[in-house]
ROTI-763522 format. One record per residue (C-alpha): residue in three letters; x, y, z. Coordinates in steps of 0.02 Angstrom, whole numbers, plus 32768, in hexadecimal, padded with zeros to 4 digits. Layout:
N
SITE / rest / east / north / up
SITE / ala / X / Y / Z .
...
// end
This chain:
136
SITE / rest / east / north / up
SITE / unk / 8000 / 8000 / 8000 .
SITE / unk / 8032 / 80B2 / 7FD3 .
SITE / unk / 7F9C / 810E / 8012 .
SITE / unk / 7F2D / 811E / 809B .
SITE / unk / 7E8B / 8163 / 80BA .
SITE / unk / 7E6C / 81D1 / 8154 .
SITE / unk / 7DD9 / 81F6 / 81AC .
SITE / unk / 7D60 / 8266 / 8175 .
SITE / unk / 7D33 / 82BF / 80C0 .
SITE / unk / 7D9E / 827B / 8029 .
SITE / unk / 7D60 / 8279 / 7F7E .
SITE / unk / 7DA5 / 8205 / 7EFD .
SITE / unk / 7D5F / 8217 / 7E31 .
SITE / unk / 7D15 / 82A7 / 7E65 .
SITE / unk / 7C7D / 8259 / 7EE1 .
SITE / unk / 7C8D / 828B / 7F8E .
SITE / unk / 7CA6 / 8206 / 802B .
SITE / unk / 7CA2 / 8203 / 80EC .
SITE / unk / 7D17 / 819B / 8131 .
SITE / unk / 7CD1 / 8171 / 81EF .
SITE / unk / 7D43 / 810A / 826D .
SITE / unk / 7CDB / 8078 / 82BC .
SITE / unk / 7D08 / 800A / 8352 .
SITE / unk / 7D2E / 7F80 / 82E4 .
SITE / unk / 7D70 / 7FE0 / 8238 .
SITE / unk / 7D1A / 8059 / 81E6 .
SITE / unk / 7C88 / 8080 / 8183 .
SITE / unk / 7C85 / 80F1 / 80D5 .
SITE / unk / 7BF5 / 8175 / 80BF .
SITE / unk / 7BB3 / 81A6 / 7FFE .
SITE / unk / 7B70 / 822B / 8030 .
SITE / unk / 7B2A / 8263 / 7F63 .
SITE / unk / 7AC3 / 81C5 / 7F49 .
SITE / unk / 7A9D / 81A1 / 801E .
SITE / unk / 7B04 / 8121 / 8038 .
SITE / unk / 7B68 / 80CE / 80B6 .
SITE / unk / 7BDC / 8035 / 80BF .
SITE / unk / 7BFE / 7FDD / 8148 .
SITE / unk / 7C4E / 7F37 / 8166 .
SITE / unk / 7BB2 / 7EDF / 8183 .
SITE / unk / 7AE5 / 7EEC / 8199 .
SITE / unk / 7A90 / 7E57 / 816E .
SITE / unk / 79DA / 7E5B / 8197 .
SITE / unk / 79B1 / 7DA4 / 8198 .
SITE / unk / 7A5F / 7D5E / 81D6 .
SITE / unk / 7ABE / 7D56 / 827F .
SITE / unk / 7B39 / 7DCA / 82A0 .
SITE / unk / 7BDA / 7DB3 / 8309 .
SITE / unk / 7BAC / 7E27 / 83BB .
SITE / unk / 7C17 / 7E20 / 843A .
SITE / unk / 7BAD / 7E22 / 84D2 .
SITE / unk / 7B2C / 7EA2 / 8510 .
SITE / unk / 7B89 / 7F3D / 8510 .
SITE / unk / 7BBC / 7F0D / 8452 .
SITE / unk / 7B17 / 7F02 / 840E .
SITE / unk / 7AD7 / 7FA3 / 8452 .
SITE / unk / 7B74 / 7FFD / 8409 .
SITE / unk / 7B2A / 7FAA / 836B .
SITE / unk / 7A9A / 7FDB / 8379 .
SITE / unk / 7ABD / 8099 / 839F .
SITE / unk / 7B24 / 8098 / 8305 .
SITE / unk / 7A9A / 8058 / 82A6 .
SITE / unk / 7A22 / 80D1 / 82F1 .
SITE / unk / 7AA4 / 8151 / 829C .
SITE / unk / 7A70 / 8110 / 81FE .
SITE / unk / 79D2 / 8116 / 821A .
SITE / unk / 79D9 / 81DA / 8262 .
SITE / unk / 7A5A / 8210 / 81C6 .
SITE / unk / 79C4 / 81AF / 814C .
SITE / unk / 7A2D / 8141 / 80E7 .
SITE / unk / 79E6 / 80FD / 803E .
SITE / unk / 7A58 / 8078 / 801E .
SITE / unk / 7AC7 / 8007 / 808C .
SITE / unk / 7B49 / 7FAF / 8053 .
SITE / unk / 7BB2 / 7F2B / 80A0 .
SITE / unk / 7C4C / 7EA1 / 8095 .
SITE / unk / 7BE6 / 7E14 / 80C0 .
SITE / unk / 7B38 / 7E38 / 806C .
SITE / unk / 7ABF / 7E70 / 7FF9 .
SITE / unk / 7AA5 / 7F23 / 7FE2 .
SITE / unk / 7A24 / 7F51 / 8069 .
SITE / unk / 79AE / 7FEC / 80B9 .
SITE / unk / 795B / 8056 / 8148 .
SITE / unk / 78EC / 7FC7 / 8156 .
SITE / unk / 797E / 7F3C / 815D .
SITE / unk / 79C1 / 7FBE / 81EF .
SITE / unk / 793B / 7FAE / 8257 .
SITE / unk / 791E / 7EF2 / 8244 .
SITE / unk / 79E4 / 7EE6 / 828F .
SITE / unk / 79BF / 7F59 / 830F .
SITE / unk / 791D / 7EFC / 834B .
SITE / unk / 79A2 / 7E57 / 833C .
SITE / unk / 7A2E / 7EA2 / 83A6 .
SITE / unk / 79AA / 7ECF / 842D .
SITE / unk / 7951 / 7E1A / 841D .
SITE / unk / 7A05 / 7DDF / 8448 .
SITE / unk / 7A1A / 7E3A / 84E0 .
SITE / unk / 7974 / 7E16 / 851F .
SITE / unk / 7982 / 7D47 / 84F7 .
SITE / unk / 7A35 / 7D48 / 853F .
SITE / unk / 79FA / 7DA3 / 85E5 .
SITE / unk / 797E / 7D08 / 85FD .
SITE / unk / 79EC / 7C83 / 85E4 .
SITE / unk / 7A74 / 7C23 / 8638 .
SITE / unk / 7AE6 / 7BE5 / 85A1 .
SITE / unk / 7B20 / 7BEF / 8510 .
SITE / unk / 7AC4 / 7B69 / 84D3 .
SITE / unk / 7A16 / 7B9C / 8523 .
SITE / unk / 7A37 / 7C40 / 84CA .
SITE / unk / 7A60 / 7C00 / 8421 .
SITE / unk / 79C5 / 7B8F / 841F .
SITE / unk / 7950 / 7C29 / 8448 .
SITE / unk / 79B1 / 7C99 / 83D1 .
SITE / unk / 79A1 / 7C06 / 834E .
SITE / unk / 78D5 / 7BE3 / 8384 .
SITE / unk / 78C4 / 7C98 / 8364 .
SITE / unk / 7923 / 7CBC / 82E1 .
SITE / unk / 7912 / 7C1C / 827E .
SITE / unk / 7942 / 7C42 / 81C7 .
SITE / unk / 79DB / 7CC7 / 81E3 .
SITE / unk / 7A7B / 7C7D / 81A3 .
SITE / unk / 7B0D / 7C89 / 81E2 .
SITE / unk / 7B0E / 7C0B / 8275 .
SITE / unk / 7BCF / 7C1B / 8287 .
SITE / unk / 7BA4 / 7CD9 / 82AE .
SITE / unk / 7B2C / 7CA1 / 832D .
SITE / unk / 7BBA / 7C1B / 8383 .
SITE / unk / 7C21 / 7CA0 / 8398 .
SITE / unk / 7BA5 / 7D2C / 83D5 .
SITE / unk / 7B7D / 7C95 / 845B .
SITE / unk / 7C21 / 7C82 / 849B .
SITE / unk / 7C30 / 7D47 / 84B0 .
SITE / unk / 7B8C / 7D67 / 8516 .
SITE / unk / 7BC3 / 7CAC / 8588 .
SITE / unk / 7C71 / 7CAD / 8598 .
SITE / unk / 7CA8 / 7C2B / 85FF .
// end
């Protein structure tokens, strides 16, 4: 590598980005056609959250997206998504909290994350997100 993007404004072929520092990277605002990237959304699969505290720093940075009125959201891992994809994650990542709070285990709270959330992918997501909230 010979260059490196900072934070903040930077414009490159003449359209305008917002480079914004994350806890985990970064995400990339389009500001012209209301976009943002970020690493990943995925409405109807199981993200990696690394406890309680995790998912509601998730979720605040998700309400962001909400409050700034995003269009478009792209991602790494997924399909292009929108405002409505945001709130279905944000109603996830509070689900999570609330199921972990109730159980005992990892494996009590992967089978109620699983009974309610029966056809997200990304089980390997939810292993992990398991052994974050129960660590033993």
């Amino acid at each position: 590598m010979t260059d490196y993007i900072e934070p903040g404004e930077v414009r490159i072929g003449g359209i305008r980005f917002n480079i914004i520092p994350t806890h985990e990277a970064f995400d990339v605002e389009i500001p012209e056609i209301g976009a943002i990237y970020t690493h990943m959304l995925g409405h109807d699969c199981h993200s990696i959250v690394a406890g309680a505290a995790h998912a509601e720093a998730m979720i605040e940075q998700l309400r962001g997206f909400l409050a700034k009125g995003y269009n478009l959201v792209l991602t790494s891992h997924y399909t292009p998504e929108d405002l409505k994809d945001v709130e279905t994650k944000i109603a996830y990542l509070s689900e999570l909290k609330t199921i972990a709070a109730g159980c005992n285990d990892a494996a009590a709270f992967k089978a109620a994350v699983k009974k309610r959330y029966g056809g997200y992918g990304g089980e390997n997501y939810l292993d992990m997100t398991a052994g974050f909230f129960f660590k033993r």
